[in-house]
N, C-alpha and C positions, 0 to 999 in steps of 0.2 A: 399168735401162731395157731394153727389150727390143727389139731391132736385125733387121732383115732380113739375111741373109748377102751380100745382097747389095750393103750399106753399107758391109759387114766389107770384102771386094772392093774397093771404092772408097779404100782405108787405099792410103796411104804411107808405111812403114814407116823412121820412122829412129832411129839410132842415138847414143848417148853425145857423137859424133862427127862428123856426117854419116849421109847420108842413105843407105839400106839398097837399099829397091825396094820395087814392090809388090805387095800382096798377089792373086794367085789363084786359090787356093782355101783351102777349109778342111777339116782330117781330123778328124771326130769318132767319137768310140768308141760302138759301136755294142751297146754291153751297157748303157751307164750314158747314154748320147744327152748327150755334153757335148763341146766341142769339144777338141782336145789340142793340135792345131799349127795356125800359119797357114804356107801355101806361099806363099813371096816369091819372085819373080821378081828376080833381084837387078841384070838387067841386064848392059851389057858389062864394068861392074867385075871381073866373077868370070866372064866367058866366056860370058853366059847360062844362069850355073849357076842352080836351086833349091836353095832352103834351107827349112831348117822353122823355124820359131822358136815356141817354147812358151806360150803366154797368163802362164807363172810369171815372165817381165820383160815384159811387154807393161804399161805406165803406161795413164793414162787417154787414150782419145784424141779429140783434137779434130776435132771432127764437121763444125766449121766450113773449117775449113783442111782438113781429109779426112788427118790424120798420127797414127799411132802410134807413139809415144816407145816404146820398150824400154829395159833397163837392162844394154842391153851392147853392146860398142865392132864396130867394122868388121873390128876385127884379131881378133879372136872368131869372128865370122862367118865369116870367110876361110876359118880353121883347121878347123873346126866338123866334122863327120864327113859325109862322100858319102851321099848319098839318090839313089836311083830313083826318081823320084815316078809313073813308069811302072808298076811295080811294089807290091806289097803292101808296109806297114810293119810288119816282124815286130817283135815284144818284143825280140827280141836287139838290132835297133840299136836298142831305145829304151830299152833301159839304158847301152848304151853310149856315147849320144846323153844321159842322165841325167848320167852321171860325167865327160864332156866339161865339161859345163855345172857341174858339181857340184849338179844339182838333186836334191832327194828322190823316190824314186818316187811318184807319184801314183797307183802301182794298192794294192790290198792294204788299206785300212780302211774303215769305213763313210759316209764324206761321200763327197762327188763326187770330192774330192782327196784322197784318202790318207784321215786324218783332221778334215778342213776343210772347207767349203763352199765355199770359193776359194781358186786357185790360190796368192794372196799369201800365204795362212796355211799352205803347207807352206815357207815362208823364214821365219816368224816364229815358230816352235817351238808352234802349235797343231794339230801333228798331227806331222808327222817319221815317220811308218809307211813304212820302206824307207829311210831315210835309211841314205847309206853313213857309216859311222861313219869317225872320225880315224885314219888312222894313214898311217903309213910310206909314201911314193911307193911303193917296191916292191910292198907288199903291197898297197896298196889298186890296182893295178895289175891283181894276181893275183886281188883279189877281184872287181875290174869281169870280167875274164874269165872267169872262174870263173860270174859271173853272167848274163852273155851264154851260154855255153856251156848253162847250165842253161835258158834259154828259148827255146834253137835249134829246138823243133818243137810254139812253142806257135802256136796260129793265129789269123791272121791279127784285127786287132776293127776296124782303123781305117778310114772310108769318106769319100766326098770329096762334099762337102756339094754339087760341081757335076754330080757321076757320079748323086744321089740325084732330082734335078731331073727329071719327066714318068714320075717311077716312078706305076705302075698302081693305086689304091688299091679295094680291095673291102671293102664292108662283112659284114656277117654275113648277109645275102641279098642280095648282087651288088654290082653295078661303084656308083662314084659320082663318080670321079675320077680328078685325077691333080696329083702334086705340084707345085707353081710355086713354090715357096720355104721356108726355115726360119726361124723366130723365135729371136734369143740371146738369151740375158741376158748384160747386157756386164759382169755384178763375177762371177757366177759362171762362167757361157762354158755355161752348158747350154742346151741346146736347148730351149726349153719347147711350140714348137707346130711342125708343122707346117703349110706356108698350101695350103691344098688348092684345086683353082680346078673346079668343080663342072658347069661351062658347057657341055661336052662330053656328058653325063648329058641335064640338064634345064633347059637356058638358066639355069644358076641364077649363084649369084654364089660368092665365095669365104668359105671358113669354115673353122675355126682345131682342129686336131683335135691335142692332147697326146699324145707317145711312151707315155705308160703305158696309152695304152689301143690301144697295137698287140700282136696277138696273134700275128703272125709276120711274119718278112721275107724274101719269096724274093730273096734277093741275084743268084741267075743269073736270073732270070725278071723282074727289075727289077717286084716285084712287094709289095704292102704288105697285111696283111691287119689290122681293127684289128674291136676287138669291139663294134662300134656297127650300128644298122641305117639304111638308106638314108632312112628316113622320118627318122629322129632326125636325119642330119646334113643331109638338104633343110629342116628346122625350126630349125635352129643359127642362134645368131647371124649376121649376114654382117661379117665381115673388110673395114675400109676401111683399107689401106695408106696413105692421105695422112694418117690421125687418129692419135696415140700411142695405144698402147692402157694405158688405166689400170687400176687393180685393180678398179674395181668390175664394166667392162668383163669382163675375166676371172673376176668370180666371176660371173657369168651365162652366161656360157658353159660353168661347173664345174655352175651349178645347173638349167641348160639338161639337161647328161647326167647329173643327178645323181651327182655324183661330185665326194669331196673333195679341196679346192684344194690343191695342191703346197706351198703357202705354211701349211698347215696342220699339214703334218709337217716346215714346218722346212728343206724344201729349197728 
């Protein structure tokens, strides 16, 4: 089902154990638009520290009671490695944020996760791309370093789904909007629309505009450029936030821009 980020937000995160903190924000990857971490406020448990914790233990969560169950303990979290959430999230901590957790990398094969379309299937051996292999404390020690060290000056991919919020959108002949929110998929965690609010343009309403058809992102200029024209998305379906939106919903909005559905290739 496909969630506002801003319901993700509303999660209380708890643990094996007790209860964690809540969530945020959200850092999604900004190559593949799928989410990677939630930022939990963990409260004065841990000094007002943030944490990240990864969608790969995130259980289902109940929507009703506003909790998401993970599948790891409080004494986990404690320990878990220092983030700046101030600052950019380099690949160096996030393999080493990997091997803490002993999770498999998630970058490096062709699904959204490694080799999987969701996060659970890089624990359940249908993908394992990056997996740090068995051996020896010492060495796999030397190997988590070793692999940090090797993604010390890669840059930066991950963005914070609240920083993305009133970015500038232009079509392929001018302005038409501006962001008000992101659509998840809550079993994969990708981002499937952005919710665009169009009111500011031409008293119009909101309408629901897919990452794949963004053709650049000024990230300093808080700016989106996507390859549609102003008349096409003043013609779009309109976006009603109170109604689920179902698939048939969504293939009219694919066959609105003629363009085939995500669900088509499988993602």
């Amino acid at each position: 089902m496909l969630r506002q980020t801003k319901d993700l937000q509303d999660l209380a995160v708890v643990a094996t154990d007790g209860a964690i903190g809540d969530v945020k924000d959200l850092y999604f990857d900004d190559e593949d638009w799928v989410i990677r971490y939630l930022v939990v406020d963990v409260g004065s448990w841990l000094s007002s520290r943030k944490v990240l914790i990864s969608p790969i233990a995130a259980g289902k969560p109940d929507w009703v009671a506003k909790r998401l169950p993970v599948s790891l303990t409080r004494e986990q979290v404690k320990n878990s490695p220092d983030i700046d959430t101030d600052k950019p999230v380099s690949r160096q901590y996030e393999t080493t944020y990997s091997g803490y957790y002993r999770y498999p990398y998630y970058w490096g094969g062709a699904g959204l996760w490694a080799g999987g379309m969701s996060p659970g299937m890089l624990m359940t051996g249908y993908g394992g791309v990056g997996a740090l292999p068995v051996m020896k404390p010492k060495v796999k020690e030397d190997f988590a370093r070793a692999e940090a060290a090797r993604h010390r000056d890669d840059d930066p991919h991950l963005r914070s789904s609240e920083a993305v919020k009133d970015y500038h959108i232009h079509a392929s002949d001018g302005d038409i909007g501006h962001v008000q929110g992101l659509l998840v998929d809550d079993e994969t965690w990708a981002i499937r629309y952005l919710i665009v609010d169009t009111s500011n343009w031409w008293l119009g309403h909101q309408v629901l505009i897919a990452p794949q058809w963004i053709q650049d992102v000024s990230w300093p200029d808080a700016k989106v450029l996507v390859n549609l024209t102003r008349q096409e998305v003043k013609d779009a379906p309109a976006y009603d936030a109170a109604a689920p939106l179902d698939r048939k919903q969504e293939s009219g909005i694919y066959e609105h821009y003629g363009r085939p559905g995500y669900w088509e290739n499988g993602e």
